[in-house]
FIRO-556445 format. One record per residue (C-alpha): residue number from 1; z, x, y. Coordinates in nm, 3 decimals, padded with zeros to 5 digits, m for minus. Each point is the difference from the previous one (the first is absolute). Example, Ala and Ser with C-alpha at 12.3 -4.5 7.8 and 13.67 -1.06 7.14 Angstrom:
2
(1; (00.780; 01.230; m00.450))
(2; (m00.066; 00.137; 00.344))
REM end
This chain:
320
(1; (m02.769; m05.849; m01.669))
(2; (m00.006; 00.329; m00.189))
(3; (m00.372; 00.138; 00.187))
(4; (m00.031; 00.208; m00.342))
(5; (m00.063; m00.288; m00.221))
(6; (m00.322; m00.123; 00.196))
(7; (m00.276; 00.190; 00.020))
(8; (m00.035; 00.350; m00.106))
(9; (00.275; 00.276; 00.141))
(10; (m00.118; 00.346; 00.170))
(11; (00.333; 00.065; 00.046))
(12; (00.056; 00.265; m00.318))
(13; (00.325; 00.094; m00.202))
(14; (00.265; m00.091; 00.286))
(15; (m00.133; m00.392; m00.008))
(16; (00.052; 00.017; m00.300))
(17; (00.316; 00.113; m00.023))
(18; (00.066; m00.278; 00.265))
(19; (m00.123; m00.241; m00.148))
(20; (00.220; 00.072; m00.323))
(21; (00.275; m00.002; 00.205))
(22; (m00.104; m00.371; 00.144))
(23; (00.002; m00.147; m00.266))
(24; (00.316; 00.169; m00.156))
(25; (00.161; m00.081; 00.310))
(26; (m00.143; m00.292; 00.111))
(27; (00.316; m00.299; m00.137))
(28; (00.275; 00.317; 00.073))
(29; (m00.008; 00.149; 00.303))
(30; (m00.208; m00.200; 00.297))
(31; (00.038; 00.216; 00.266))
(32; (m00.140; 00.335; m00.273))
(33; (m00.279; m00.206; m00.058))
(34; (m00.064; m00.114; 00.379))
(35; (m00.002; 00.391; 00.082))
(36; (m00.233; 00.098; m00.304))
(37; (m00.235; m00.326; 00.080))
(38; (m00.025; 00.170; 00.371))
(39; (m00.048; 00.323; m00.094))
(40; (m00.287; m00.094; m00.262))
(41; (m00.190; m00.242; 00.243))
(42; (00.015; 00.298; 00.273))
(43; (m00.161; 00.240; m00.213))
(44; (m00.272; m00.229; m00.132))
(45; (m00.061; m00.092; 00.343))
(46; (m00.029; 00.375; 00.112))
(47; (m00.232; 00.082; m00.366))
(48; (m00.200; m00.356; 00.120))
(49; (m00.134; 00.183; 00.326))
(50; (m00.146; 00.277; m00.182))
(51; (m00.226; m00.207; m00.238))
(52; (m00.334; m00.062; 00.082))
(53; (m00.189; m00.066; m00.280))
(54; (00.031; m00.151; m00.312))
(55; (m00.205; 00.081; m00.306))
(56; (m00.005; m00.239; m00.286))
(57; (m00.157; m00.082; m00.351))
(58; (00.022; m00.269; m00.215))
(59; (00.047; m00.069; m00.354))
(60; (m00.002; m00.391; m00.128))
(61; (m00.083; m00.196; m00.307))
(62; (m00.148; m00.291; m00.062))
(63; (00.184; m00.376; 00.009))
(64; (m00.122; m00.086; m00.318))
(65; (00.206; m00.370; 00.060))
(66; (m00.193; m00.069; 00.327))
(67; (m00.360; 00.105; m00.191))
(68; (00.088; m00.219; m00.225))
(69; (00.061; m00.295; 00.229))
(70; (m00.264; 00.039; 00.204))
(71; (m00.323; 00.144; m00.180))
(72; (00.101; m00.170; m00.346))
(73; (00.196; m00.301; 00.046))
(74; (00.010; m00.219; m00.314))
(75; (m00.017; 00.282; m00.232))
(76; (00.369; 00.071; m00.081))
(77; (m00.029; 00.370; 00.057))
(78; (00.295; 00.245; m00.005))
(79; (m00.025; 00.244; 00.313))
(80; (m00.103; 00.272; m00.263))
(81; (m00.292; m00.241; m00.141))
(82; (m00.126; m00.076; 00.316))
(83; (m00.022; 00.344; 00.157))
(84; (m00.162; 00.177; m00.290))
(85; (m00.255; m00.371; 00.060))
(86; (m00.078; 00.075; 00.338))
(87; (00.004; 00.378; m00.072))
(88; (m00.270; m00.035; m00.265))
(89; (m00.174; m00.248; 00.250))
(90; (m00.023; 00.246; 00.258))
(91; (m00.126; 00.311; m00.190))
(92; (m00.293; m00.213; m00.166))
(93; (m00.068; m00.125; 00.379))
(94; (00.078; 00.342; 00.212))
(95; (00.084; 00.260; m00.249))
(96; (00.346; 00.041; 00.101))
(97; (00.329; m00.181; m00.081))
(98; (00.178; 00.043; 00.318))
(99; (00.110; m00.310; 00.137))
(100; (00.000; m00.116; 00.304))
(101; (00.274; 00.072; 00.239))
(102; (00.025; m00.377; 00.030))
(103; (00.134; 00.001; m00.297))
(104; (00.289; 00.270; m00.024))
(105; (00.332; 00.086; 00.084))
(106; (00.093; 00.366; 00.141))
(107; (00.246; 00.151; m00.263))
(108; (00.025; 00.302; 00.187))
(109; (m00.065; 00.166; 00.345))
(110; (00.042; 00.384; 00.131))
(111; (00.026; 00.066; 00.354))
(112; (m00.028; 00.353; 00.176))
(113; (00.205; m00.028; 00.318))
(114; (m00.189; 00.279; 00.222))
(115; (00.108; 00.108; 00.345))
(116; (m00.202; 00.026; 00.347))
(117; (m00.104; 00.320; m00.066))
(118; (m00.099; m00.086; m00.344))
(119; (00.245; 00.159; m00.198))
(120; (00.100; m00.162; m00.318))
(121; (00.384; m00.149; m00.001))
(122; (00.066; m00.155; m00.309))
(123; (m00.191; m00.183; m00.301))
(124; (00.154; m00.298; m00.152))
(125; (m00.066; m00.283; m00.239))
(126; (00.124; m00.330; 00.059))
(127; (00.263; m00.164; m00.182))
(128; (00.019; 00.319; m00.203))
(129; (00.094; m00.117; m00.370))
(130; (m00.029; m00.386; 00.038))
(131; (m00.327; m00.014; 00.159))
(132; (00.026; m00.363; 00.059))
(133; (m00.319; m00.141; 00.185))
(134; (00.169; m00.191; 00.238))
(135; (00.281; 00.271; 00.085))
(136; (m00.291; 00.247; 00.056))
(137; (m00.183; m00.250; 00.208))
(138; (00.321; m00.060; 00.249))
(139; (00.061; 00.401; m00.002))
(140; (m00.384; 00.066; 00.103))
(141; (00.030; m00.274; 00.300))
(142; (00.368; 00.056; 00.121))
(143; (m00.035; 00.375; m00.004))
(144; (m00.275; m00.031; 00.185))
(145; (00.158; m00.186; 00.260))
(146; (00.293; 00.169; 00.009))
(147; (m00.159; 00.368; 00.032))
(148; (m00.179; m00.171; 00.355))
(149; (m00.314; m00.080; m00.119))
(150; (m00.161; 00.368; m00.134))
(151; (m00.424; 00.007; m00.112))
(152; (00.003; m00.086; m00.335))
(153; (m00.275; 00.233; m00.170))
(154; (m00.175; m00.097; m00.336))
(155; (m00.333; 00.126; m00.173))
(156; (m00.229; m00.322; m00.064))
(157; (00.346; m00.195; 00.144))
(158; (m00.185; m00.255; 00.214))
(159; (m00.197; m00.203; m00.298))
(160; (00.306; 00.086; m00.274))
(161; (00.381; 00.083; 00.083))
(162; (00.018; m00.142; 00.355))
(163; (m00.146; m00.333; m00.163))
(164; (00.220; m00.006; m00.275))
(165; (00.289; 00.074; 00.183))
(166; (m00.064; m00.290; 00.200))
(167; (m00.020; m00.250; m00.227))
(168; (00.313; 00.097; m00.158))
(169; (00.163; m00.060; 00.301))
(170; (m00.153; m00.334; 00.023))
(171; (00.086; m00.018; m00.399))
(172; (00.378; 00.064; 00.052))
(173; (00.043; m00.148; 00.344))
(174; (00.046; 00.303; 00.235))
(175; (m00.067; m00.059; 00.415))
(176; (m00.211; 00.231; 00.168))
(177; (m00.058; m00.101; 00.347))
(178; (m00.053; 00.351; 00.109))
(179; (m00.285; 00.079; m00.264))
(180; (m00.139; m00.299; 00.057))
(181; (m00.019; 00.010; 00.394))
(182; (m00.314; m00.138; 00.144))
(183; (m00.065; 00.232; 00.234))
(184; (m00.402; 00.055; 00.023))
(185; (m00.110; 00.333; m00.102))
(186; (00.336; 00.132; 00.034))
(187; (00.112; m00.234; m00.253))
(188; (00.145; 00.226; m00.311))
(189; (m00.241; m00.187; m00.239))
(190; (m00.296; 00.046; 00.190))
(191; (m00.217; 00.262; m00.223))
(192; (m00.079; 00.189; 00.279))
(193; (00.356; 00.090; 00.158))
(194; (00.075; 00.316; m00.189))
(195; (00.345; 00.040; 00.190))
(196; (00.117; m00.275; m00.256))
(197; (m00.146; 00.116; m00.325))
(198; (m00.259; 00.280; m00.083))
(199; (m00.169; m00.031; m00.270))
(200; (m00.138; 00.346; m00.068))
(201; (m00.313; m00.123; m00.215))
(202; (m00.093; m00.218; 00.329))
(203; (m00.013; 00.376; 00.186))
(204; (m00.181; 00.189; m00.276))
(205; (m00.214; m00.341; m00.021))
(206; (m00.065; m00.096; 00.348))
(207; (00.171; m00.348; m00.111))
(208; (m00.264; m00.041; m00.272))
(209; (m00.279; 00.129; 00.131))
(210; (00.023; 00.225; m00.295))
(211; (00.089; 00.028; m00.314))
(212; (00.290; 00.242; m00.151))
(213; (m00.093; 00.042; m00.330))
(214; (00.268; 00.144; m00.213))
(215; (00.280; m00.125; 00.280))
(216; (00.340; 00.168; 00.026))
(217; (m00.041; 00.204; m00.307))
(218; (m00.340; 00.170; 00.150))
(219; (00.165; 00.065; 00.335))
(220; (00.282; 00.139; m00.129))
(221; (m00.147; 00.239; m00.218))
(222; (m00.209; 00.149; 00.285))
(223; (00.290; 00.106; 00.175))
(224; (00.147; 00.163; m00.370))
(225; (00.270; m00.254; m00.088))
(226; (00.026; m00.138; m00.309))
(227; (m00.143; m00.372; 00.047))
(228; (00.004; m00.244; m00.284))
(229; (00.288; 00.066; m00.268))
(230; (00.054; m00.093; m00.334))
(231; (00.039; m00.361; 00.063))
(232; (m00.293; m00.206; 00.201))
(233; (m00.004; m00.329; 00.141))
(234; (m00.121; m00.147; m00.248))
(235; (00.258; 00.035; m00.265))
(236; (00.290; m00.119; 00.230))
(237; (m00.005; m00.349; m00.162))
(238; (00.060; 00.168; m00.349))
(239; (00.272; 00.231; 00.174))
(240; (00.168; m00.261; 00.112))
(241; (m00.002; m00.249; m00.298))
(242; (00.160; 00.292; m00.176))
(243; (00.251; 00.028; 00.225))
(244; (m00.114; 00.339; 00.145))
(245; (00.061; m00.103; 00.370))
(246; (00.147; 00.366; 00.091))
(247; (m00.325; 00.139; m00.128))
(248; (m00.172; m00.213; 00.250))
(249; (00.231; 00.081; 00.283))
(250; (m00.088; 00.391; m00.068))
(251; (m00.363; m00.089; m00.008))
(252; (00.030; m00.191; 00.331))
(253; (00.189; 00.294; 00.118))
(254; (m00.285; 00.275; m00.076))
(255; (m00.251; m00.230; 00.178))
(256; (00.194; m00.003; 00.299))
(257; (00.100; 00.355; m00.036))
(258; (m00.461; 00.067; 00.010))
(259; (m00.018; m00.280; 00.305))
(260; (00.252; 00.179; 00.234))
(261; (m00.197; 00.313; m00.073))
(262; (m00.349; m00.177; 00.074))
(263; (00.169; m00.166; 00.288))
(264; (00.109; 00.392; 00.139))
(265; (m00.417; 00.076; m00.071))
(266; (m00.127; m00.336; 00.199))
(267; (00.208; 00.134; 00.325))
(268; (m00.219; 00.315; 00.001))
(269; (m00.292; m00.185; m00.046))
(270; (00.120; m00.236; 00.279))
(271; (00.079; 00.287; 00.221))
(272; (00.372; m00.093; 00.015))
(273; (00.126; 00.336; m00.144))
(274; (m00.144; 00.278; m00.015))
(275; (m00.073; 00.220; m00.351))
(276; (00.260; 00.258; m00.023))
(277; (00.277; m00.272; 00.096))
(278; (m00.127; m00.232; m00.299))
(279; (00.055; 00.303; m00.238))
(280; (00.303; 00.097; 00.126))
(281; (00.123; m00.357; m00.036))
(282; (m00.183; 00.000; m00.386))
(283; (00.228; 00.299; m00.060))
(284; (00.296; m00.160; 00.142))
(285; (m00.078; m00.345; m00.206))
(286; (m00.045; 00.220; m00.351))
(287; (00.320; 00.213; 00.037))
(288; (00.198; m00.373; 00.071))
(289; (m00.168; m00.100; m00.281))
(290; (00.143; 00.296; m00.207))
(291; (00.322; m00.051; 00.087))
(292; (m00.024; m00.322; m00.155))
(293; (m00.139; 00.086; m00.348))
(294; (00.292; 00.112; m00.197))
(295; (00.164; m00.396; 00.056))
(296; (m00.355; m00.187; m00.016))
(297; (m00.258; 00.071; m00.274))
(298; (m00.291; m00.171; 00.206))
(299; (00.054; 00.270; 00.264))
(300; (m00.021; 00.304; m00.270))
(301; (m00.277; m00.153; m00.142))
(302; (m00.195; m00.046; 00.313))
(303; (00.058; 00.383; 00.114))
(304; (m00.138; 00.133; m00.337))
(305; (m00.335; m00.226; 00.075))
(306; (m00.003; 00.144; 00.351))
(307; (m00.291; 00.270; 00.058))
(308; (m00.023; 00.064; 00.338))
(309; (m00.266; m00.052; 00.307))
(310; (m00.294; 00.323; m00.050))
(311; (00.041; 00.078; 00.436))
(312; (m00.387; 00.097; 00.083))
(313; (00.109; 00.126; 00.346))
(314; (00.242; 00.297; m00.204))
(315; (m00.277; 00.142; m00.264))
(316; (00.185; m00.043; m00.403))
(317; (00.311; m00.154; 00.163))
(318; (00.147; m00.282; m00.185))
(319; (00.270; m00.202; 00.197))
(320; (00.256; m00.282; m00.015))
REM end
């Protein structure tokens, strides 16, 4: 089995060109493709051991069949009907239309691979130009397992993305005995064991003791990055039903592109790096961002938003 095709691949331009070997290969030549196959698992075995954390955000829309089913059954509503329904229902009731996560499918997931010492590796966006749910649900999980079990890191994760990612495992019938160990407080589901998943919200929060009003978007903008594009949550459904997934992807992108850079902030707070290291590794993340914005529009546009941390230890100095 090809290790490229399951889960996501830190393993850069050589994999690739592996990979497109592989398959070229793959009914020609068996001993070629034995080699290649070899070579490729080797190096994303080596890439594997340097990932420690993984930070994620989700995009998803709403199953407008399974609303239908379930909150209006008898009523011979189209998906479309029956979201806009239970949309309507929950603004007059809340004053929102988000639905609950119960409800949706994720149609499209960014992960920032980062290393031990919390440099950035690589960005990437599952199933990259299909973003088929249950494709990006397998990747999420298998990559996962296959990298050795890295912290996943989210902003408001714990009561949102983790949760949805869950049940679209249990949606499309994907095992997870190791996320699901029972294991007592070092159980990877147990809110408390941040070596599993840190949700960055829970820090700034002290797991709810607080409130963070104005979430990622505030946070971010503190520390002078850009926060909240052009697109918001809220118009993902529309996005999507317009067939704008790639949109959504670089939206999902940007927000993970402000939680990695939150993420770097929480470990000074935390006392697990110290200042000048964080900005050095800000500086490091922006110029690998740069390098990147000529082939990806999301990345140009999220450098011109970028204003920079005011330092108050260095009087007037404006930094990464």
């Amino acid at each position: 089995v090809c290790l490229l095709c399951h889960g996501f691949c830190f393993c850069g331009s050589l994999a690739r060109c592996c990979h497109r070997l592989m398959v070229a290969t793959r009914h020609n030549c068996g001993t070629l493709y034995s080699v290649i196959q070899k070579l490729t698992f080797n190096q994303a075995t080596c890439m594997a051991e340097k990932i420690s954390h993984l930070i994620f955000d989700v995009e998803s829309v709403a199953d407008g069949e399974l609303i239908s089913k379930v909150r209006y059954p008898g009523a011979n509503l189209s998906p479309e009907q029956a979201i806009a329904t239970y949309q309507d229902e929950l603004m007059e009731q809340r004053g929102t239309t988000f639905i609950p996560h119960t409800f949706q499918i994720p149609v499209a997931v960014v992960i920032a691979k980062v290393a031990s010492d919390l440099s950035l590796i690589d960005v990437v966006s599952l199933d990259e130009g299909e973003f088929r749910p249950h494709v990006i649900t397998e990747n999420f999980w298998r990559g996962w397992e296959l990298y050795k079990h890295p912290q996943w890191v989210t902003f408001n994760g714990r009561s949102f993305d983790m949760p949805l990612m869950e049940l679209a495992a249990f949606r499309y019938g994907i095992s997870l005995p190791r996320w699901f160990k029972s294991d007592g407080y070092r159980a990877p589901r147990n809110r408390y064991n941040v070596d599993s998943h840190l949700d960055l919200q829970d820090v700034l929060t002290n797991f709810g003791a607080a409130r963070c009003n104005g979430g990622l978007n505030l946070v971010a903008q503190m520390l002078g990055k850009p926060g909240k594009m052009d697109l918001t949550g809220d118009q993902v459904q529309q996005q999507h039903d317009e067939g704008n997934q790639a949109a959504i992807s670089d939206y999902c992108r940007c927000d993970v592109l402000d939680t990695y850079f939150v993420f770097l902030r929480t470990q000074v707070l935390m006392g697990l790096v110290a200042l000048e290291n964080e900005l050095k590794l800000v500086q490091s993340a922006k110029e690998w961002i740069q390098r990147r914005a000529a082939a990806n529009e999301s990345y140009q546009a999220y450098l011109d938003r970028w204003s920079g941390w005011h330092n108050p230890w260095q009087s007037e100095e404006v930094v990464s």
